[in-house]
C-alpha positions in Angstrom: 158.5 74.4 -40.3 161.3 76.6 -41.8 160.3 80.6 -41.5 161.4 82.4 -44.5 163.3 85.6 -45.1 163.0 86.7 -48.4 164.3 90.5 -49.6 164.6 91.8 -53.0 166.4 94.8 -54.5 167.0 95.4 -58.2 170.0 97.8 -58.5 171.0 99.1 -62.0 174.2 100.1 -62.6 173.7 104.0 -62.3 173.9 104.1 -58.5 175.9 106.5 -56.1 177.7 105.0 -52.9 175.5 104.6 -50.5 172.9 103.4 -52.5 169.3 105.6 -52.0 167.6 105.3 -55.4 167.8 101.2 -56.0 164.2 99.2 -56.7 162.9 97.0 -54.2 161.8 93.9 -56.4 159.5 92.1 -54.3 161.1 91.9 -50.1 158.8 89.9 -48.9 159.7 89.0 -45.2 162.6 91.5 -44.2 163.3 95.7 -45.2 166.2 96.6 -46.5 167.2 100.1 -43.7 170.0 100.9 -46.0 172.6 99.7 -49.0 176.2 100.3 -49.4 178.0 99.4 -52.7 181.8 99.8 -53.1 183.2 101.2 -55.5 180.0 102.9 -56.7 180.9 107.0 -56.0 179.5 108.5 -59.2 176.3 108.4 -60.8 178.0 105.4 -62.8 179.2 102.5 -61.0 182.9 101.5 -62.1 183.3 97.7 -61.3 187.4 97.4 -62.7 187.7 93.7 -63.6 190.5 92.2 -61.2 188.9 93.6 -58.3 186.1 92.9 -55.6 182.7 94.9 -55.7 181.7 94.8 -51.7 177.9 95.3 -50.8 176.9 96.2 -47.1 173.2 96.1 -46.6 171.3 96.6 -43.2 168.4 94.9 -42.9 164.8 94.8 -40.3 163.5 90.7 -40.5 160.0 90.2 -40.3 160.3 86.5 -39.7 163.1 84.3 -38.5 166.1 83.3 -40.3 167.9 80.1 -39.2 170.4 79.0 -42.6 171.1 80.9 -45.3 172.8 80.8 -48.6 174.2 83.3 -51.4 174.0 83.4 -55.1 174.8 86.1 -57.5 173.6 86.1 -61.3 174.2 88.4 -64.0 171.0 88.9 -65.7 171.5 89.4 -69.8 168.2 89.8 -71.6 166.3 87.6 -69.0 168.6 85.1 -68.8 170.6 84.4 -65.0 174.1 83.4 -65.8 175.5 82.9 -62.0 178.4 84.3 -61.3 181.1 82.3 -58.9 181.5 83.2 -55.1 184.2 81.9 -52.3 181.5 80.3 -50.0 177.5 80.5 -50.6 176.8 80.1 -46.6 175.3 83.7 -45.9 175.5 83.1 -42.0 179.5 83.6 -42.8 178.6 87.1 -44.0 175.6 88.0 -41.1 174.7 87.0 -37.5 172.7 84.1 -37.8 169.9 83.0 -36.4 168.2 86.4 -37.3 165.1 86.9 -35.0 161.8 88.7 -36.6 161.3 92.2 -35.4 165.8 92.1 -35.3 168.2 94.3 -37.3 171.1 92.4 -39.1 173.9 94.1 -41.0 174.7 91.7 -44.4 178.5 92.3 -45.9 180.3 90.8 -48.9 181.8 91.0 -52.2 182.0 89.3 -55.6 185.2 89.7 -57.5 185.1 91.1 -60.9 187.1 88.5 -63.1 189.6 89.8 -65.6 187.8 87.4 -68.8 184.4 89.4 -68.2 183.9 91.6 -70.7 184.3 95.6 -70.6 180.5 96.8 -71.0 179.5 100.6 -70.7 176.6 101.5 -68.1 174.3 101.9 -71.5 174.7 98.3 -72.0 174.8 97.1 -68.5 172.8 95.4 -66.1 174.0 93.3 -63.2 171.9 91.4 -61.1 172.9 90.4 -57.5 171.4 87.8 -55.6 171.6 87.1 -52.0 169.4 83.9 -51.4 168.8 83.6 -47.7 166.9 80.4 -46.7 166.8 76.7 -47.7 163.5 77.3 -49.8 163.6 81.2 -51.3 165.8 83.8 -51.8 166.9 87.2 -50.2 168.0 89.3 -53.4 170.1 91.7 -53.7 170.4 92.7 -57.7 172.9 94.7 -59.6 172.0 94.1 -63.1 173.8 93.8 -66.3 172.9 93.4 -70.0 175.4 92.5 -72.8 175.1 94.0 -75.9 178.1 92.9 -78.1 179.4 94.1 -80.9 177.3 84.7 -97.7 181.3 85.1 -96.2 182.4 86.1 -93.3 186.0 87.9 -93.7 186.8 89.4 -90.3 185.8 86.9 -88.1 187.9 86.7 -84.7 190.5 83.5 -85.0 190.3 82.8 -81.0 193.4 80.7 -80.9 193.5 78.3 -83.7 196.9 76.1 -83.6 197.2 73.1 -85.8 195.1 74.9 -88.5 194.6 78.2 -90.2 190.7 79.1 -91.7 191.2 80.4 -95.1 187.7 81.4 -95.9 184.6 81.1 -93.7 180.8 81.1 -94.6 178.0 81.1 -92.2 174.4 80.9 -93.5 172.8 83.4 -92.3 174.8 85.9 -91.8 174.1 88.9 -94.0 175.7 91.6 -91.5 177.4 91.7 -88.3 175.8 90.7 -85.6 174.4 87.0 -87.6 171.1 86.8 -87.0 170.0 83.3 -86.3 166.0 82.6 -86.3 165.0 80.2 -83.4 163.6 77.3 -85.1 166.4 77.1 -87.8 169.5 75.8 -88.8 172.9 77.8 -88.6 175.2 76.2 -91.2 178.7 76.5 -91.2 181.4 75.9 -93.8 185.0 76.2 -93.4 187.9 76.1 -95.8 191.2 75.3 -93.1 194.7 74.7 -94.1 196.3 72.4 -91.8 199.9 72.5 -89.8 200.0 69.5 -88.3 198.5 66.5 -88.8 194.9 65.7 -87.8 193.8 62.3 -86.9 190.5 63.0 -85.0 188.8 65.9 -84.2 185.4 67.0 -82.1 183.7 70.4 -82.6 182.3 72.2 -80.0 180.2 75.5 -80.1 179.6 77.8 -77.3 177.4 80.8 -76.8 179.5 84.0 -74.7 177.6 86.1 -72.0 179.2 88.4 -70.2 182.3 86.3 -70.7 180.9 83.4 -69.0 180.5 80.1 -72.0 177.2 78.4 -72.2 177.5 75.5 -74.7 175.1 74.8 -77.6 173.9 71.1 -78.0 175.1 69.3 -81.2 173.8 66.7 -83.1 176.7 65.0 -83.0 180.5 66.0 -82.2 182.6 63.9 -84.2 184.1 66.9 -86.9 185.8 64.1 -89.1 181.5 63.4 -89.8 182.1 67.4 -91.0 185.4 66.7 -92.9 187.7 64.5 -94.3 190.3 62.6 -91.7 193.0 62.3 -91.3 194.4 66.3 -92.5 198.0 66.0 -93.6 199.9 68.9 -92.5 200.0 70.9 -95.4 197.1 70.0 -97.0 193.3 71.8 -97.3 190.0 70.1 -96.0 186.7 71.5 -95.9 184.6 71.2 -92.9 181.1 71.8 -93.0 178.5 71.7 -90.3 174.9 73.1 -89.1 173.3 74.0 -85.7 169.5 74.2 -84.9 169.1 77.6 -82.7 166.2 75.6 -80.9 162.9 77.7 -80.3 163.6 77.6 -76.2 166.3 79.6 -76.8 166.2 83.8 -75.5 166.3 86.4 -77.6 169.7 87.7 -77.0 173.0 89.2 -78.1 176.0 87.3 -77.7 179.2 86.3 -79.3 179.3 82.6 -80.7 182.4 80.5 -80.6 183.2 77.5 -82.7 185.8 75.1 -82.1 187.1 72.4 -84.0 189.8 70.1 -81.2 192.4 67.6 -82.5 193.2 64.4 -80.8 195.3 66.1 -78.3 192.9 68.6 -77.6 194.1 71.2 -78.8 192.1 74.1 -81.3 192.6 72.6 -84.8 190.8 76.1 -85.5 188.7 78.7 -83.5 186.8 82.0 -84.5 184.0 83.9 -82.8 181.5 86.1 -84.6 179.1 88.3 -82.6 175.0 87.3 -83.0 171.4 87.8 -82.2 169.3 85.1 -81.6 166.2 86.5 -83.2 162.0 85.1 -83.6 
């Protein structure tokens, strides 16, 4: 049978380097001795994007730890949205096997990717998971919450190419953010000019959390259900289309992103609006 070595820290973002004052969220099997976090050297941690955040945590095991395995999440209103790592085997990062009674000292770092968003320590909460075991998890958390800042005149246009929107309306959406009621329908309608010609197209819709795109199911994809095909270059088509924000879903913040491709996959038009997924 498998021994498992599980240790939890929450760590919100106002920390100093090393770390004294982070939350112990539920170690179960092993005691965290001490925790390092680099660059963290004000009562604010600054994580630049482009750069690597490096963690060194020393750690007493109460039961024997033979494999092991990483993951880190961000954590945005409840939600884990996992954040990518070079290699999840967390006997690269420690001496493995780790005896019970034994100290072990745990190093590594997560890069901070240049598409995450810039987020002040008010808004932020960044969770860090170490998951040591087959069957439970050694956590480590920094954690980080997004907040992000009928029609809709200054939407974002997020790269459109073969098209340019002329008028948006999205029902409802009274104010920035859009609130959106779980158990209703979003509807969306779209006047677009086209530059190109169009002879199919798909929509696609995608929910943005700390820069990381979590798709929204759809009905149905085919846009030229939503609109007339083919567009002539030159010529106007309306596009309209709905979305249920299903009753599973959070309550959150985040920035939608709609997408209407053409047959060479490219953005016949795109445009984001911030929203709150509300009860």
């Amino acid at each position: 049978m498998i021994r498992i070595f599980v240790l939890s820290v929450a760590v919100s973002v106002a920390l100093a380097d090393p770390v004294t004052n982070f939350k112990d969220c539920g170690s179960v099997s092993g005691k965290i001795n001490s925790l390092d976090i680099t660059p963290c050297a004000s009562s604010t941690c600054q994580f630049p994007r482009g750069k690597n955040v490096s963690v060194v945590i020393a750690i007493t095991a109460n039961a024997q730890v033979t494999q092991a395995k990483t993951v880190v999440h961000g954590i945005i209103d409840g939600i884990n949205t996992p954040f990518p790592i070079n290699q999840p085997d967390a006997c690269e990062d420690m001496t493995c096997p780790v005896n019970s009674g034994s100290s072990v000292t745990y190093e590594n770092s997560i890069f901070v990717r240049t598409i995450f968003p810039e987020v002040g320590a008010s808004d932020l909460t960044f969770k860090y998971f170490k998951q040591l075991t087959m069957l439970r998890a050694f956590v480590v958390c920094l954690i980080a919450a997004v907040a992000f800042a009928d029609p809709v005149p200054n939407f974002k246009d997020c790269g459109s190419v073969s098209g340019k929107i002329t008028s948006l309306d999205i029902t409802p959406c009274a104010s920035f953010p859009c609130l959106f009621p779980k158990g209703k329908n979003v509807s969306v309608s779209i006047t677009i000019t086209a530059s190109a010609q169009v002879t199919s197209a798909k929509t696609e819709v995608h929910g943005i959390i700390a820069g990381i795109l979590t798709p929204f199911p759809l009905a149905q994809p085919d846009a030229c259900k939503d609109m007339t095909c083919p567009v002539n270059s030159g010529s106007d088509v309306t596009y309209t289309n709905q979305i249920l924000v299903q009753e599973v879903y959070p309550k959150i913040r985040l920035v939608v992103k709609w997408e209407i491709q053409d047959q060479s996959g490219q953005d016949f038009i795109c445009f984001e609006v911030p929203a709150e997924i509300t009860d």
